[in-house]
C-alpha positions as a Markdown table, in Angstrom:
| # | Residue | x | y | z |
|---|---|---|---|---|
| 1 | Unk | 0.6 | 4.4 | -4.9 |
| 2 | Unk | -2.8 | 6.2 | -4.8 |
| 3 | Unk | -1.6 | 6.2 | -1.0 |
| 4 | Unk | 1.6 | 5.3 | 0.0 |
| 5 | Unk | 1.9 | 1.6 | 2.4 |
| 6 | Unk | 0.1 | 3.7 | 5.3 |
| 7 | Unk | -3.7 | 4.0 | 5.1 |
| 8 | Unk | -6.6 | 5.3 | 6.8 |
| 9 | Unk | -10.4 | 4.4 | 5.5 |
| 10 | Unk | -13.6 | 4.4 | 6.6 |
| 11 | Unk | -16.6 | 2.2 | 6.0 |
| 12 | Unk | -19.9 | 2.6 | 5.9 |
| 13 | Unk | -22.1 | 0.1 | 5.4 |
| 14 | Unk | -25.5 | 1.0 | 3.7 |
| 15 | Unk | -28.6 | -1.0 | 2.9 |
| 16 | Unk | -26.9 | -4.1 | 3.3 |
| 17 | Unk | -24.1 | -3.1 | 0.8 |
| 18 | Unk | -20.8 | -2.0 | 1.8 |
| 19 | Unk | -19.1 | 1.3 | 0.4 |
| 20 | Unk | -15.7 | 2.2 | 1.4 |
| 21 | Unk | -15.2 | 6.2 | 1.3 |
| 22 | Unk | -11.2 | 7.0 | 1.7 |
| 23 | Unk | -9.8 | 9.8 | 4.3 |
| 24 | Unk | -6.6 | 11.2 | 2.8 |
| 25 | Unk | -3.6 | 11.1 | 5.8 |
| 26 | Unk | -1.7 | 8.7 | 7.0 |
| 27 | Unk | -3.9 | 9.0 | 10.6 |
| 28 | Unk | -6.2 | 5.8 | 11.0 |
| 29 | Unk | -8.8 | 7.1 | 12.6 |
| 30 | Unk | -12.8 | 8.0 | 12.4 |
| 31 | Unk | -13.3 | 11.5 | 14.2 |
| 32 | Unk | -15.9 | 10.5 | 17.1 |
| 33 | Unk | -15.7 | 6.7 | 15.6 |
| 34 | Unk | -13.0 | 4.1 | 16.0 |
| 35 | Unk | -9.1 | 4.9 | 16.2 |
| 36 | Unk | -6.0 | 2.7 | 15.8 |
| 37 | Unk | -2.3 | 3.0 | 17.1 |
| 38 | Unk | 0.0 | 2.8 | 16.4 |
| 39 | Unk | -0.5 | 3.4 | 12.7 |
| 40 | Unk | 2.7 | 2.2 | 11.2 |
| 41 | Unk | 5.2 | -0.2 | 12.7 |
| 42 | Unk | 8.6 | -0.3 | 11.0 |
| 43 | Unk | 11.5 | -2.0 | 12.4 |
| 44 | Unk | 14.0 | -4.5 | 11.9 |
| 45 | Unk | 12.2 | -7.8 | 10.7 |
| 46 | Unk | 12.1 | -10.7 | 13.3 |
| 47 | Unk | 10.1 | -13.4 | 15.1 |
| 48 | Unk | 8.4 | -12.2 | 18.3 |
| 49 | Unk | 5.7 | -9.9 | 19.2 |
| 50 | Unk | 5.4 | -7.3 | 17.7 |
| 51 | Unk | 4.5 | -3.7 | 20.3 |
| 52 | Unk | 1.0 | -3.7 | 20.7 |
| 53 | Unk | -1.9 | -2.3 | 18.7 |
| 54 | Unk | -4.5 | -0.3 | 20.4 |
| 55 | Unk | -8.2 | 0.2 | 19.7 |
| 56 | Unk | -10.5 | 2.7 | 20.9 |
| 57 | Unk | -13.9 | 3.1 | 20.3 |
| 58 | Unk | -14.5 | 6.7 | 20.1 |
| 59 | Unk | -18.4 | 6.2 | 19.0 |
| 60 | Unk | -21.8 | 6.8 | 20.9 |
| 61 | Unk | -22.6 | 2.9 | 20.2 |
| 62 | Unk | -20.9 | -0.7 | 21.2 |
| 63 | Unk | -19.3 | -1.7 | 18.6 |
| 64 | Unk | -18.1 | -5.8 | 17.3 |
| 65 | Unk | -14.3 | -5.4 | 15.7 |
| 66 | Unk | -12.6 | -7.9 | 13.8 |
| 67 | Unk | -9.0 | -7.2 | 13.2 |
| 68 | Unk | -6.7 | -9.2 | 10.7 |
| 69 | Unk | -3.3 | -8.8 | 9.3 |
| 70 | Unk | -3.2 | -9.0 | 5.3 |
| 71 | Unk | -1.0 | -8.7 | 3.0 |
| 72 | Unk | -0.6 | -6.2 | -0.1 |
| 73 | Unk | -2.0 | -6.1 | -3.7 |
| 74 | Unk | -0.9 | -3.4 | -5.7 |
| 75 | Unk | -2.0 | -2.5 | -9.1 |
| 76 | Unk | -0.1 | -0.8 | -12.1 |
| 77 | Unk | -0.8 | 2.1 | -11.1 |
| 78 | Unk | 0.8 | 1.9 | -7.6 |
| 79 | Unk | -2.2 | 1.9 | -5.6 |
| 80 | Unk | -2.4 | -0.3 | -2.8 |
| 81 | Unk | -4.9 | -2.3 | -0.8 |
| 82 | Unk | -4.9 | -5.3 | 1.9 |
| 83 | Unk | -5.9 | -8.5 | 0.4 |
| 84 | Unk | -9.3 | -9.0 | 2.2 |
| 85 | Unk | -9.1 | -12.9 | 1.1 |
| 86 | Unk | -5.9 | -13.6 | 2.5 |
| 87 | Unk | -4.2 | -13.6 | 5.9 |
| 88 | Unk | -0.6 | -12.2 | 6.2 |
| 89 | Unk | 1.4 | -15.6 | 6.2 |
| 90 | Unk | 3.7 | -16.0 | 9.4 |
| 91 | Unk | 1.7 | -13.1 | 11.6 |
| 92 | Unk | -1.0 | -13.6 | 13.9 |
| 93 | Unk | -3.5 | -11.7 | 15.5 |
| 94 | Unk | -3.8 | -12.2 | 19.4 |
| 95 | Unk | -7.4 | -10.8 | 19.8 |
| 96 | Unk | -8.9 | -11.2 | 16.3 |
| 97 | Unk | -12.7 | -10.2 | 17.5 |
| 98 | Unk | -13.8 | -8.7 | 20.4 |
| 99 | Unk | -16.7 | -6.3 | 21.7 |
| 100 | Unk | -16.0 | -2.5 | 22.6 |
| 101 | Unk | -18.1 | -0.4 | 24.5 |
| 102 | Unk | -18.5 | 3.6 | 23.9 |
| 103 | Unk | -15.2 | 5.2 | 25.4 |
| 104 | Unk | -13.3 | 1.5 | 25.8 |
| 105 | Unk | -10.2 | 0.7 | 24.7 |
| 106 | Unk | -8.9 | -3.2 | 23.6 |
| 107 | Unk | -4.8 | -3.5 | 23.2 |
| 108 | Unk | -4.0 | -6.1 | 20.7 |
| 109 | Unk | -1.0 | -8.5 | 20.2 |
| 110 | Unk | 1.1 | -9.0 | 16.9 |
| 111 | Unk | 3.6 | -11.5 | 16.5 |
| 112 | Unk | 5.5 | -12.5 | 13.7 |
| 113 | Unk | 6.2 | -16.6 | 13.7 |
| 114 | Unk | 8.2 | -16.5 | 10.6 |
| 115 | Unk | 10.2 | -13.9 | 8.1 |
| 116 | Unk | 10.1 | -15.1 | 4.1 |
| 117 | Unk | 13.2 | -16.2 | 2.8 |
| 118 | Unk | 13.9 | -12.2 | 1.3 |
| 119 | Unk | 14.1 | -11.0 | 5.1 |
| 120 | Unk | 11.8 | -8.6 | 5.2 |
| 121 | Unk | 7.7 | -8.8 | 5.7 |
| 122 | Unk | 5.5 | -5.9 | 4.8 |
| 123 | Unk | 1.3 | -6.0 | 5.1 |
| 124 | Unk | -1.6 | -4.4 | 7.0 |
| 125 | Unk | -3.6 | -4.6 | 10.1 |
| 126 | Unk | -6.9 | -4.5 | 8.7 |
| 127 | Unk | -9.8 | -3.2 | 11.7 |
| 128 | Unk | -13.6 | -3.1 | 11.6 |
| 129 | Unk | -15.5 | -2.0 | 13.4 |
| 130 | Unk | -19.5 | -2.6 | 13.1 |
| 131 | Unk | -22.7 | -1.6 | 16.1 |
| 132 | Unk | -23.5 | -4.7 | 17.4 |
| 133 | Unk | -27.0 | -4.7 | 16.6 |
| 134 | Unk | -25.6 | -4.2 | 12.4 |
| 135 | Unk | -27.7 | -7.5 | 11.5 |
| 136 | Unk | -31.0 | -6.5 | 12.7 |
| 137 | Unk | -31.3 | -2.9 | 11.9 |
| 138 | Unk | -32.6 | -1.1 | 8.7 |
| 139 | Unk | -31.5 | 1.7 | 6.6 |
| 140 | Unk | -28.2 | 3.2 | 6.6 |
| 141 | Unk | -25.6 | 1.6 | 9.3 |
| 142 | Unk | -22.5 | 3.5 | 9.9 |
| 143 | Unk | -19.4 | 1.1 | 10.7 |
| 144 | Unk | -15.1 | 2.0 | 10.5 |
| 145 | Unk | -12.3 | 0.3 | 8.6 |
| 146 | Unk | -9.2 | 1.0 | 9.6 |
| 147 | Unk | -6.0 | 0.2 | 7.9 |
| 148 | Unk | -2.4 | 0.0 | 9.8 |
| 149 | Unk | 0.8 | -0.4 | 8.3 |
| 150 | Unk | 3.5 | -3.3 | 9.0 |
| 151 | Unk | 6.9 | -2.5 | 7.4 |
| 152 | Unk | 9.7 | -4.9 | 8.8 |
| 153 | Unk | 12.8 | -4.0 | 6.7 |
| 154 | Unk | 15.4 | -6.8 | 6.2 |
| 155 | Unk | 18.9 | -6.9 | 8.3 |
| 156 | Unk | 21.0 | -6.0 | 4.2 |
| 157 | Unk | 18.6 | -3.9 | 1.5 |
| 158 | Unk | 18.7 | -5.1 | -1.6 |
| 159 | Unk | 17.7 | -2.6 | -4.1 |
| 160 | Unk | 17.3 | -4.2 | -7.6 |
| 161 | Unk | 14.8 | -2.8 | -9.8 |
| 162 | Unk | 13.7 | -4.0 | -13.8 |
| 163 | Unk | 12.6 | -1.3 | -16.2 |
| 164 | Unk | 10.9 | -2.3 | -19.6 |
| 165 | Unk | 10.1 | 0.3 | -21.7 |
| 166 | Unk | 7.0 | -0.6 | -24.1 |
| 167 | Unk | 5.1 | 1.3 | -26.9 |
| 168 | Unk | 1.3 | 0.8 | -28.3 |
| 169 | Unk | -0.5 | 3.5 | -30.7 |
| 170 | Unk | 2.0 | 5.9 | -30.1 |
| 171 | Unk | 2.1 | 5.5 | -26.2 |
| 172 | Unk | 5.2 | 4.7 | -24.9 |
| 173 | Unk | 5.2 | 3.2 | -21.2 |
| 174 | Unk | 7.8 | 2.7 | -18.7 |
| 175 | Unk | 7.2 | -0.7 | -16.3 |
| 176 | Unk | 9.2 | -0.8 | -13.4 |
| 177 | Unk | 9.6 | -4.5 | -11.2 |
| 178 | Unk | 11.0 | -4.4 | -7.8 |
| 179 | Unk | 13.1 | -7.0 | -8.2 |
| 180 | Unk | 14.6 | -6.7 | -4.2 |
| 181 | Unk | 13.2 | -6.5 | -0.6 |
| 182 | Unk | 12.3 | -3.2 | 0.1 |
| 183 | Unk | 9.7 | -0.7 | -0.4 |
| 184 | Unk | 11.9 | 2.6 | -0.7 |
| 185 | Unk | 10.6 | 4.7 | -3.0 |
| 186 | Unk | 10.9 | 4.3 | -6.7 |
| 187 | Unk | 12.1 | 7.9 | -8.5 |
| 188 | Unk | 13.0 | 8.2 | -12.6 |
| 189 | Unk | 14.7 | 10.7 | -14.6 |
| 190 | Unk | 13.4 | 10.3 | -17.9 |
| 191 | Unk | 14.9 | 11.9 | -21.2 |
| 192 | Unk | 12.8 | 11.7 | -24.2 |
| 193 | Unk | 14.4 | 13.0 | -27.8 |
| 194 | Unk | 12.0 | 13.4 | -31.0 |
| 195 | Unk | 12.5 | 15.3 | -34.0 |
| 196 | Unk | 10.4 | 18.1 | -32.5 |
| 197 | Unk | 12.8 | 18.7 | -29.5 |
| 198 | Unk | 13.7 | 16.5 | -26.1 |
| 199 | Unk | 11.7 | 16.7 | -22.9 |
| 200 | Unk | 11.7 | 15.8 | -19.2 |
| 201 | Unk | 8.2 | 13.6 | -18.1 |
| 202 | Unk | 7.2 | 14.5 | -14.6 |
| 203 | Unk | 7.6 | 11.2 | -12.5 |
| 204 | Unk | 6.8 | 10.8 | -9.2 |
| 205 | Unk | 8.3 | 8.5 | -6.7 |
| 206 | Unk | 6.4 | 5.3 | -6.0 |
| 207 | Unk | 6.6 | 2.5 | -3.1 |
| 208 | Unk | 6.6 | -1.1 | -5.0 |
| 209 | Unk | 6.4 | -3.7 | -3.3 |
| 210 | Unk | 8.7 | -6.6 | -3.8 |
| 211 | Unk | 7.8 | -8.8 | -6.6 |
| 212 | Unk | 5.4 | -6.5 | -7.7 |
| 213 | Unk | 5.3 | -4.1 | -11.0 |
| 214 | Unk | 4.6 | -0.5 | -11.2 |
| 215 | Unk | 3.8 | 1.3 | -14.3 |
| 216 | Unk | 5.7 | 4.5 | -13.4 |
| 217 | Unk | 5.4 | 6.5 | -16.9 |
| 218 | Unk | 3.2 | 6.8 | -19.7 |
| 219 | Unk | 2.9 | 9.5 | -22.0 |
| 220 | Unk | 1.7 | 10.3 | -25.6 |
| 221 | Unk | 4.7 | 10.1 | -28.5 |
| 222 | Unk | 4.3 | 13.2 | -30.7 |
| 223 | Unk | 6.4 | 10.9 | -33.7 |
| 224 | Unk | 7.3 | 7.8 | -34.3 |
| 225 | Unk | 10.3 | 8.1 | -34.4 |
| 226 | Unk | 12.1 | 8.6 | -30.4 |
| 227 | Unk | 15.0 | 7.6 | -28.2 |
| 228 | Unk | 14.1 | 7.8 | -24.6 |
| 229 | Unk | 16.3 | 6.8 | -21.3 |
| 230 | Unk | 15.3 | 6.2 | -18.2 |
| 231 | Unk | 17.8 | 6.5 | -14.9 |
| 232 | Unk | 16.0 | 4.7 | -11.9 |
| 233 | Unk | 17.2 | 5.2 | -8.3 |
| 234 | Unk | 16.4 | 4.0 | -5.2 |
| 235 | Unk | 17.6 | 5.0 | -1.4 |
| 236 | Unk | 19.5 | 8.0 | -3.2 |
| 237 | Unk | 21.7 | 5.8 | -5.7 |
| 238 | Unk | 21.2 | 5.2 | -9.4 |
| 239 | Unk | 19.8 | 1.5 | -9.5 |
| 240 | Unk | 19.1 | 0.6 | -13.6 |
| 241 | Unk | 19.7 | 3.1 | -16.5 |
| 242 | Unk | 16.9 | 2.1 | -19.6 |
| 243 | Unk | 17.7 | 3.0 | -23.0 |
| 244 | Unk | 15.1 | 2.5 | -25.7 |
| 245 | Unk | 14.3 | 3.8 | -29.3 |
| 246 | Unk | 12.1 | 3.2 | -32.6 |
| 247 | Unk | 10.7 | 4.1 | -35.2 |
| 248 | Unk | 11.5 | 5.5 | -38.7 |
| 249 | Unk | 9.5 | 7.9 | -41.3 |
């Protein structure tokens, strides 16, 4: 995933738009602006509250934060971002808005009222952070989003992944559903034969999350004519082996 399931981001808004500008890192925290911990929680999945989330306002200004929990979308391509138009079903947020001064610190409670049927739950604890005069003023105002990771891994793993392998114009492309109900990463070892000699595609692991579909490979065919196969593992054992091949003249 562009980033793996732990993010950190900041947000400025600016003449009434918004523009998000990433920070690479797993830490969720603005240097001198607004910090979050902890920044992934990963244990067992259950009902109950969750250890609490802390907020600090490391800025010169008072600042008006909104915190949410929201689940996942994740594209193709395996990047990830919290769903900013839906709430994480079966968690709620204790203290979803509340005012910090400079230097002030807010704890906040998650608690998980129900697990989905798979047995595992896995979203974000989206924070922003905006100055509390943000309405009124003009020209650029500087505000923090900050994104927190919630992995609660089910009681038995289920690893079960599907791989289709498709080709378009010579492009040959390697789809990978997660199929079970965790996020361990993806890897491949891909074989590819032609008449011009076999070679080994770089592929690098990926988080998918469950349900979702990850395009893991795609590469340029130098002939039509090709016999690729795939060996997919997760949590260090061999999950699906793909075989696929085409083409004539």
């Amino acid at each position: 995933m562009k980033r793996q399931l732990a993010l950190g981001l900041t947000l400025v808004a600016a003449g009434g738009g918004v523009a998000l500008a990433a920070t690479a890192g797993h830490a969720a925290r603005a240097t001198g602006g607004l910090s979050l911990s902890p920044v992934i929680v990963r244990q067992p999945a259950a009902t109950g509250p969750l250890a609490p989330f802390t907020v600090v306002n490391r800025s010169d200004a008072k600042l008006d934060v909104t915190v949410a929990a929201r689940p996942w979308t994740q594209a193709s391509s395996g990047k990830v971002e919290p769903d900013r138009r839906r709430s994480l079903a079966g968690v709620s947020v204790a203290q979803p808005s509340f005012t910090l001064a400079p230097g002030q610190s807010q704890p906040v409670g998650v608690t998980v009222g129900t697990v989905p049927a798979g047995g595992a739950l896995y979203g974000a604890l989206e924070v922003i952070g905006l100055p509390t005069n943000a309405e009124k003023a003009k020209g650029v105002v500087l505000g923090y989003r900050l994104v927190g990771t919630l992995r609660l891994t089910p009681a038995v793993a289920v690893h079960e992944l599907r791989a289709r392998v498709k080709v378009r114009r010579r492009t040959l492309a390697l789809d990978v559903t997660n199929r079970g109900n965790t996020v361990d990463p993806v890897s491949a070892d891909v074989t590819l034969r032609e008449p011009r000699g076999t070679r080994s595609p770089t592929v690098r692991p990926v988080r998918i999350l469950p349900g979702r579909t990850v395009r893991l490979l795609s590469t340029r065919l130098r002939s039509r004519r090709y016999r690729v196969t795939a060996k997919l593992e997760q949590a260090g054992r061999r999950v699906v082996t793909v075989t696929a091949g085409g083409g004539h003249g």
